[in-house]
C-alpha positions in Angstrom: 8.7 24.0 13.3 6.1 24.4 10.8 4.4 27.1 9.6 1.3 27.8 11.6 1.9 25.3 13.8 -0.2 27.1 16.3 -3.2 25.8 15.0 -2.3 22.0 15.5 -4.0 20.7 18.7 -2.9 17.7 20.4 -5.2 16.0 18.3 -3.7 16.8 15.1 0.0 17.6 15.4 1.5 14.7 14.0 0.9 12.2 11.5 -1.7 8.9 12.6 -1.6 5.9 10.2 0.2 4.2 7.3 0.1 6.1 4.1 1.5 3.7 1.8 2.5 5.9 -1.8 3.1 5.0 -5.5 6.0 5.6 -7.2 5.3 5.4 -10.6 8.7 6.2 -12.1 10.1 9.6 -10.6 13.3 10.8 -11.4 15.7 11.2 -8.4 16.1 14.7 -7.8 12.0 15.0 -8.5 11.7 12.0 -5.9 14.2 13.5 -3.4 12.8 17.1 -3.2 9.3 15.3 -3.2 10.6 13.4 0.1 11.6 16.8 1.5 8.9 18.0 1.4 6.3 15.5 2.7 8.9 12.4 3.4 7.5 12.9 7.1 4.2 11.5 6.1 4.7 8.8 4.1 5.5 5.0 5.9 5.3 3.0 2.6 7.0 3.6 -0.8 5.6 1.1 -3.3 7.4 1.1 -6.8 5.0 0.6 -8.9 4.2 -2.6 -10.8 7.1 -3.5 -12.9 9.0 0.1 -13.0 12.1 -1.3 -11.5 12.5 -3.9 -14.4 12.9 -0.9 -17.0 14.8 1.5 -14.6 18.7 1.6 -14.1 19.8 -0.2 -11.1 22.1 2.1 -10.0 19.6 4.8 -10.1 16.9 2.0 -8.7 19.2 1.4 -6.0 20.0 5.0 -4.9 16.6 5.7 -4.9 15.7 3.3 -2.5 19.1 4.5 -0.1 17.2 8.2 -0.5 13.9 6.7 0.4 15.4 4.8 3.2 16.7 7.8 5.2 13.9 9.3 5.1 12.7 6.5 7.9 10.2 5.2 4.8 10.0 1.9 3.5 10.5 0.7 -0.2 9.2 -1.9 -1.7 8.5 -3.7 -5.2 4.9 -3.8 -6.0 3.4 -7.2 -6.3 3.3 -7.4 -10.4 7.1 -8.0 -10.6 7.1 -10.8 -8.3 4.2 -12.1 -9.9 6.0 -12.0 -13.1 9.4 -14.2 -11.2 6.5 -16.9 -10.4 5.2 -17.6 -13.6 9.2 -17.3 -15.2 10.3 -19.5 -12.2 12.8 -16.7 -11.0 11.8 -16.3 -7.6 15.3 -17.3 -6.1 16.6 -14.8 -8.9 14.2 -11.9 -7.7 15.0 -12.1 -4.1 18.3 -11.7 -4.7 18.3 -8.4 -6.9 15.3 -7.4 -4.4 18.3 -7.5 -1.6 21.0 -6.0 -4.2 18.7 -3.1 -4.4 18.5 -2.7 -0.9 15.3 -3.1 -0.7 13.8 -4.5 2.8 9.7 -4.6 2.1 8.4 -7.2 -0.5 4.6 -6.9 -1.5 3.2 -11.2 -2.0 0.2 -10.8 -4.7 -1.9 -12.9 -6.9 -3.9 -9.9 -8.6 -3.1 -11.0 -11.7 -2.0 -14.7 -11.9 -3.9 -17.7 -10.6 -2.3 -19.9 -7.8 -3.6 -22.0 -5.4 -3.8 -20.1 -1.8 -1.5 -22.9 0.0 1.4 -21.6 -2.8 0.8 -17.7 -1.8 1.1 -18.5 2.0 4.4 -20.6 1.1 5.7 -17.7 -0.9 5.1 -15.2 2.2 7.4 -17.8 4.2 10.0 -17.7 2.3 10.4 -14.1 2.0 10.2 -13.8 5.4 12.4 -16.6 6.1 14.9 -14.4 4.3 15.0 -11.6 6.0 12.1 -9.5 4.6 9.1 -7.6 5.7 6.0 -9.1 3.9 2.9 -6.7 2.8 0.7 -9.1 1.2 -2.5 -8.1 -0.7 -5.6 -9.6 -1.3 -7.6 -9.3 -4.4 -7.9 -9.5 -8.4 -7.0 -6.7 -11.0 -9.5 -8.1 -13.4 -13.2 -7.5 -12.4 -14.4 -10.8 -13.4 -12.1 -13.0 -11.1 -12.5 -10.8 -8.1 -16.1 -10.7 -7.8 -15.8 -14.7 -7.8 -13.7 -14.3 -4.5 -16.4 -14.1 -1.8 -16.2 -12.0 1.5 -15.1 -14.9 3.4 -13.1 -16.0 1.2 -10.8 -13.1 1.8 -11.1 -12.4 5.0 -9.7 -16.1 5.0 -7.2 -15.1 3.3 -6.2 -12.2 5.2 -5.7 -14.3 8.6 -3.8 -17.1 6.9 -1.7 -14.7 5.2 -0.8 -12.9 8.5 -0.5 -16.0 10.2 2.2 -17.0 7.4 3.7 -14.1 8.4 2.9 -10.6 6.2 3.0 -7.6 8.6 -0.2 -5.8 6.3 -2.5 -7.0 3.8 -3.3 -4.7 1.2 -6.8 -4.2 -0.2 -6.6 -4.4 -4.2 -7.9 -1.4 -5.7 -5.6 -0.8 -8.2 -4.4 2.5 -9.1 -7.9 3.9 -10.6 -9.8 2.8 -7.8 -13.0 1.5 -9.6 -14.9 -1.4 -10.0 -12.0 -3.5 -7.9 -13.0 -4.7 -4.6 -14.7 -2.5 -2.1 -15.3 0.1 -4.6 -18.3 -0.3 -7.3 -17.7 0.9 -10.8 -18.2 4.7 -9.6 -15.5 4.6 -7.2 -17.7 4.7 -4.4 -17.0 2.2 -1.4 -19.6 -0.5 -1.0 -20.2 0.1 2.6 -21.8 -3.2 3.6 -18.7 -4.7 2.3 -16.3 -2.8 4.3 -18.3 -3.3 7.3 -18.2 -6.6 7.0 -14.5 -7.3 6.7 -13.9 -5.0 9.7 -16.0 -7.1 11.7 -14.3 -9.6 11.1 -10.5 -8.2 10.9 -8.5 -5.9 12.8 -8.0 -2.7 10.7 -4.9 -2.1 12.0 -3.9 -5.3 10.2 -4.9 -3.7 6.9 -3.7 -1.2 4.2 -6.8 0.3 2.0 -5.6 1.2 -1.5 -7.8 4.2 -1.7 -6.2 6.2 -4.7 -9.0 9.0 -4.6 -9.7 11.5 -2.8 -13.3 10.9 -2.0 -12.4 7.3 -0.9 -9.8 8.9 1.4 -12.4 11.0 3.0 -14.5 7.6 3.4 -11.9 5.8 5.2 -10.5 8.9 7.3 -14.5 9.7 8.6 -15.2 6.0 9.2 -12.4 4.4 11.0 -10.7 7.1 12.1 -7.1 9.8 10.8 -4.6 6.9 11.7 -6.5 4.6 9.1 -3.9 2.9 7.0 -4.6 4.0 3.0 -2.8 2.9 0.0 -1.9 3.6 -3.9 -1.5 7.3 -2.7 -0.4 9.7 -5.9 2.7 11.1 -5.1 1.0 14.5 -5.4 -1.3 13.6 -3.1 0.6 13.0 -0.4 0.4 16.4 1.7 -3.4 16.5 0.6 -4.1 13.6 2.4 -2.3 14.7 5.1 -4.5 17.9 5.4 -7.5 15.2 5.3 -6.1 13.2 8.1 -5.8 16.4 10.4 -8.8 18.1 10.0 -6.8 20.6 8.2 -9.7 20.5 4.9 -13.0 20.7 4.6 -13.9 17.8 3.6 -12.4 16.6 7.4 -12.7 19.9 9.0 -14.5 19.4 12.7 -15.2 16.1 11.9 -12.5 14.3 13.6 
């Protein structure tokens, strides 16, 4: 039991929505105590970029086994398997991916440019082979994303679940500025957001929201089980605490 767990109410007494963290290059023991603490809380467990490429495999490997029982899923982040396209590895890079034990594959064209029709293919085969698919939508570079309209990606988000993703991710990157539904202060662009959940289901979606103020955004505007994404691994009990009520930025607001 946790401490004070008398002041949980049946509203907030266990955790509501995906939190999908970044794993930026933690050592094992600092990443195993880390899950020991908060493992509970977290669903997703994104390595970030292309970490894995310069990390043992062996300690890549038992990483992901440690992640894995704590009933989390592990997953390469989308730069690494943008990086198989444009070497034409991909056969290559689902294999290690499966060596590695890893299960969840993110899909992404943040930073390379490929026609739609290729991206939907590429979710196919991944899940032909076994894996889940998160999928996101979006441009790392400010220029190219603000040419991708609102329709265009929330056409892009029902293909990409039709092909077969079980999420699609919401490029913000790990700053959280200037990307997507954030303008250059880091402050969500309302109107946007409002838009795409008109026209989506927000279950379907994961909301990289890296900061703390866009996490409060989120949590007071859809709800505690939103699902929020690119979370600092230090962060994760905070947001917790947001989710619940538990701080004041949430506190009676729920």
């Amino acid at each position: 039991m946790n401490s004070f767990n008398f002041l949980l109410n049946e509203k907030n007494n266990k955790h509501c929505g995906i939190t999908m963290v970044l794993d930026k290059g933690l050592g094992f023991e600092t990443s195993k105590s880390l899950m020991e603490l908060s493992g509970e809380y977290v669903d997703y467990l994104k390595f970030g970029w292309g970490t894995t490429a310069i990390q043992d495999f062996n300690l890549v490997k038992d990483k992901v086994e440690m992640y894995k029982s704590f009933d989390m899923n592990p997953y390469v982040g989308g730069t690494l398997f943008e990086i198989a396209i444009i070497q034409s590895k991909l056969s290559e890079f689902f294999e290690e991916a499966d060596k590695l034990g890893f299960e969840t594959l993110e899909v992404s064209d943040g930073t390379i440019d490929i026609p739609h029709s290729e991206k939907i293919d590429y979710i196919s085969q991944a899940k032909d082979l076994g894996f889940e698919v998160l999928s996101e939508v979006g441009k790392k570079d400010l220029e190219k994303d603000n040419k991708i309209s609102l329709d265009d990606r929330i056409n892009y988000i029902k293909k990409e679940l039709d092909a077969g993703s079980s999420k699609i991710i919401i490029e913000a990157r790990e700053g959280g500025k200037s990307i997507g539904v954030f303008d250059e202060k880091g402050n969500a662009k309302g109107n946007e957001v409002d838009y795409i959940l008109n026209k989506t289901k927000s279950d379907d979606l994961i909301w990289e929201a890296p900061n703390k103020n866009q996490q409060v955004y989120f949590i007071l505007k859809i709800g505690h089980d939103v699902n929020l994404g690119n979370i600092s691994s230090d962060e994760i009990i905070s947001l917790e605490t947001l989710r619940r009520g538990l701080r004041g930025d949430t506190l009676g607001k729920l």
